[in-house]
C-alpha positions in Angstrom: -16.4 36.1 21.3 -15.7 35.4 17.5 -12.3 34.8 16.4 -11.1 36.1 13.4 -8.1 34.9 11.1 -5.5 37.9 10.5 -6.0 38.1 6.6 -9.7 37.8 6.9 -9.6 40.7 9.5 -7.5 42.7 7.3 -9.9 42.0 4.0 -13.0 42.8 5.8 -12.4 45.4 8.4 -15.6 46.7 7.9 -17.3 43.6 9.2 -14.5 42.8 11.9 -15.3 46.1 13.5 -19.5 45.9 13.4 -19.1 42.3 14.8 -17.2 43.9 17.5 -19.5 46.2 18.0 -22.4 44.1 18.1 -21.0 40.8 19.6 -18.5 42.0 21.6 -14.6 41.3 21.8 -13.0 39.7 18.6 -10.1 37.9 18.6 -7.6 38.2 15.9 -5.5 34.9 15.0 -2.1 35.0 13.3 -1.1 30.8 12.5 -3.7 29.9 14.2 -2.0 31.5 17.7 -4.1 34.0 19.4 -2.6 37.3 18.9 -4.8 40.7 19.6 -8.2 41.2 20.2 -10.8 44.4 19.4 -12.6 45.5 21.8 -15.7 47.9 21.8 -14.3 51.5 23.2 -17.0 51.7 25.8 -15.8 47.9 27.2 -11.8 49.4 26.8 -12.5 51.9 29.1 -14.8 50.7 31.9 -11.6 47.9 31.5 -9.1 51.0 32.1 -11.2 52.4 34.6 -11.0 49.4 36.8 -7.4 48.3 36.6 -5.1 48.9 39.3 -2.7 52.3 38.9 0.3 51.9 37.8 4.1 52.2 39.6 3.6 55.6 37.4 0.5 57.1 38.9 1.4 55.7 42.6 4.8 57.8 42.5 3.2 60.7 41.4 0.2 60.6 43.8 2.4 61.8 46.0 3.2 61.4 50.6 0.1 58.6 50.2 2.1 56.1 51.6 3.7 57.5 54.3 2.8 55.1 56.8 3.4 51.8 55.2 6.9 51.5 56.5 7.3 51.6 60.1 9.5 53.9 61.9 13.0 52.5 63.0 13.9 51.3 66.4 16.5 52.4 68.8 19.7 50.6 68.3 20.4 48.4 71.8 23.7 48.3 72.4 25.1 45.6 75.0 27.3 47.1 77.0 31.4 47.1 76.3 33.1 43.6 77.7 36.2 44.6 80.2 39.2 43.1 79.5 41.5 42.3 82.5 
């Protein structure tokens, strides 16, 4: 994985995105910190592919968890203390 300083990225795109390309994921550094990387669009999506669903897509799948919470119990009640 090459790393790439932000100005040099921006001055020779060109390059940034063949060496992605051909080397794989690129990492872009702003002040010397990590800050993004380019990744090849085939890589990005088997990467998509294989992450979880979100809170999104689980709510609008639908009844799919019905069963996950069980059902309630019947309340037991003591029975009422007599006073004399």
């Amino acid at each position: 994985m090459g790393s790439w300083q932000l100005q040099e990225a921006k001055a020779r795109f060109s390059e940034f995105l063949d060496a992605a390309l051909k080397e794989g994921p690129q990492v872009v550094t702003r002040r010397g910190v990590e800050a993004a990387v380019l990744v090849p669009i085939g890589e990005w999506r088997r990467i998509k592919s294989a992450s979880r669903p979100g809170i999104k897509e689980l709510l609008r799948a639908g009844p799919r968890f019905e069963n996950l919470i069980p059902p309630r119990r019947k309340w037991k009640r003591r029975a009422p203390v007599e006073f004399e």
